[in-house]
N, C-alpha and C positions, 0 to 999 in steps of 0.2 A: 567618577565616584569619589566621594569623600572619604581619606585616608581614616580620620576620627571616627566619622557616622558609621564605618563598618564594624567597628570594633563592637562587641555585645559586652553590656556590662552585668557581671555577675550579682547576683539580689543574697548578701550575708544573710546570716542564722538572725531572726528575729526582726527582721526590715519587710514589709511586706507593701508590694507594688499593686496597685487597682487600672484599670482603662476603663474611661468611661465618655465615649466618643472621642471628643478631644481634648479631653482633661486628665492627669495622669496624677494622681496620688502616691506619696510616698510617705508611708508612716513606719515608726521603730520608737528604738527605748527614748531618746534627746527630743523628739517632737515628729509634727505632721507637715509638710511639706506640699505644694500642688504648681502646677503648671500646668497653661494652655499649650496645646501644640495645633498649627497651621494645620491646612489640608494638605499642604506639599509633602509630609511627612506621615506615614503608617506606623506603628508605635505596637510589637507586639509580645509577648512571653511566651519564650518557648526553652523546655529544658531548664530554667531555675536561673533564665537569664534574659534579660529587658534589650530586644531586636530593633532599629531602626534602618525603615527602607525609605526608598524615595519613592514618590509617584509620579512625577514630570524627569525632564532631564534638561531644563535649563537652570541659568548661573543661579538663580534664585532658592529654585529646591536643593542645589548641593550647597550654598550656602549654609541652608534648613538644618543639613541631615545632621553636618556637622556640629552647629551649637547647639540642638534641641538632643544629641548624644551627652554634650558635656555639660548641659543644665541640669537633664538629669541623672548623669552621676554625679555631678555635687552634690545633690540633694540627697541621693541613696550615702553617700559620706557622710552627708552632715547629720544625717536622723541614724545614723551608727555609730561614729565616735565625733562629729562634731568637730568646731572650728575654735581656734584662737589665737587671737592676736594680741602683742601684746607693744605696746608704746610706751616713751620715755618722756620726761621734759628735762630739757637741757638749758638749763640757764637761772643766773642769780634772781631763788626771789621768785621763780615761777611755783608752781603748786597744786595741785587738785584733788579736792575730796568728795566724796558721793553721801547720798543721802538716798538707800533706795538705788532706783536708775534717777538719780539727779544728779549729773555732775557740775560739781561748779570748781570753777579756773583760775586761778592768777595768774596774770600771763603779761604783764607788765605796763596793762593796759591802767586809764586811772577806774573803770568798772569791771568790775568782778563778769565773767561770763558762763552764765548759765545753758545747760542743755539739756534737754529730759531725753533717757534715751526710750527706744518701743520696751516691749513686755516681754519678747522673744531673745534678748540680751541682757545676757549675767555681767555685771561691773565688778569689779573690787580694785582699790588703790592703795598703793603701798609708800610709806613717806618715811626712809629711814635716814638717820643723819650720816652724814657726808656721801649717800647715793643719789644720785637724780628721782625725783617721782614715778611710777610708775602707774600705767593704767592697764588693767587685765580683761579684755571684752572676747566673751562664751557667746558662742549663738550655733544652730544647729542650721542657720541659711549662711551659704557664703557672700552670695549679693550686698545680704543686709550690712551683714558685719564690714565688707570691706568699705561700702557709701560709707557708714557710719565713721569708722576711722578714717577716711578721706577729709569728712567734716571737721569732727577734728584735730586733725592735721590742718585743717585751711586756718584757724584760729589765728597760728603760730608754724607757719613752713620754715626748716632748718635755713638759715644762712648760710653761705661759703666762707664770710670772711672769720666770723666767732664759733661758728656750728652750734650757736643758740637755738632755739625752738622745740618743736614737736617732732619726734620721729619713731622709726620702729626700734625696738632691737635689735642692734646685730647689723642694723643699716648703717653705710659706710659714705661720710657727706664730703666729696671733691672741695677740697679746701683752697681758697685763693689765698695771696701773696698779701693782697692791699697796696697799699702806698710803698713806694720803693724809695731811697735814698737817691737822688739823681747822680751819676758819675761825672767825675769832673775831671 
């Protein structure tokens, strides 16, 4: 039995969960949310709380119970108070500002990089002097949001030796030595 998939996850005030064979809707106040779910898993509400059973008992269906539990409570989170992330640029001369969901980069590259984000994420960019830039990304899917600042993230990954780049807040980057003086 999967420790996670047993757990029932409770449905807040104004979230409201649908089954419909094997498609599971989740709507609230931030947006609408869906997922398919395999036959290996039974998907059902009882008592004001969203049940997952297994129907096999091989490695596959306890695999199931497990993340088809935690998919959808992200989703029951995300369409109630939603997710955010928020990122930095760290280094001389980097930059970025939005147009919209357009963000565009400087990032020390000799062209500008552009990226359009979906429709389902809220942007905002903050450029104050002598702060690093920041990037603010809303979304009510976790999935999306985390790909998306993955991407990026790939632009510009922090280094060890300057701790230049793109990273999150509050993220802490193992700093190397570099070049040492040889002893003599």
């Amino acid at each position: 039995m999967s420790k996670i998939g047993k757990l029932p996850i409770s449905i807040p005030a104004g979230v409201t969960v649908t089954i419909e064979g094997d498609l599971v809707t989740v709507k609230g106040p931030k947006g609408e949310l869906k997922q398919t779910i395999k036959p290996d898993v039974k998907v059902e509400i009882e008592d004001g709380c969203v049940v997952f059973t297994r129907v096999g008992e091989d490695k596959q269906a306890n695999a199931f119970h497990g993340l088809y539990r935690s998919l959808v409570n992200n989703m029951v989170i995300g369409v109630s108070t939603g997710y955010k992330k928020e990122l930095e640029l760290v280094g001389v001369g980097y930059r970025v500002t939005n147009k919209g969901n357009l963000l565009e980069f400087s990032l020390g590259f000799i062209h500008p990089i552009l990226m359009l984000l979906p429709e389902e994420i809220k942007v905002e960019t903050k450029s104050e002097r002598n702060k690093n830039p920041l990037i603010l990304l809303e979304s009510c899917d976790k999935q999306l949001i985390g790909h998306i600042c993955a991407k990026i993230r790939s632009f510009r990954k922090p280094e060890p030796y300057k701790g230049k780049g793109i990273r999150f807040v509050g993220e802490i980057i193992r700093r190397k030595s570099g070049k040492s003086a040889s002893a003599k």
